[in-house]
C-alpha positions in Angstrom: 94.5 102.6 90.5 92.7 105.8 91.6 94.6 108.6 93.2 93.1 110.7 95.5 94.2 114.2 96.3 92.7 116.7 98.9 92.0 120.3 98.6 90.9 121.9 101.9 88.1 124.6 101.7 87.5 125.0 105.4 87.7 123.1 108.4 85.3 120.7 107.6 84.6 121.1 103.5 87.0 119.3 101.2 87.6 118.7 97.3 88.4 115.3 96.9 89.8 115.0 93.2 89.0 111.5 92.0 91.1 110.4 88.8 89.9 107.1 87.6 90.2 107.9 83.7 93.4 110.6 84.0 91.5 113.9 84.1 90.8 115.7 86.9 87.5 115.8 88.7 86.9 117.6 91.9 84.3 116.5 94.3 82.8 118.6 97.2 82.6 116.6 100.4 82.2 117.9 104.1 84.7 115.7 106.0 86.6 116.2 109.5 89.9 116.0 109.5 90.2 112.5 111.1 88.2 111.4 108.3 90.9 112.3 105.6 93.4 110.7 107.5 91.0 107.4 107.8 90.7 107.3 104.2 94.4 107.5 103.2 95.8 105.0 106.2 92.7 102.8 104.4 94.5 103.5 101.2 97.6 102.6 101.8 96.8 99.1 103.7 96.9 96.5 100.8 
């Protein structure tokens, strides 16, 4: 199962760090706020 972690640049820039294989690898993605906490709630749901 992938974990996703968020590092925020600026308001609307985020590193998403997407770990399929264990290491770390950081993508750039411009995303609002409300986005981010779509994606987790979407996460989450089973």
């Amino acid at each position: 199962m992938a974990q996703l972690q968020f590092q925020k640049v600026d308001n609307e820039v985020f590193l998403i760090d997407i770990r399929l294989d264990g290491r770390r690898r950081w993508v750039g993605v411009s995303l609002k706020l409300e986005d981010i906490h779509k994606i987790r709630k979407f996460l989450q749901t089973p």
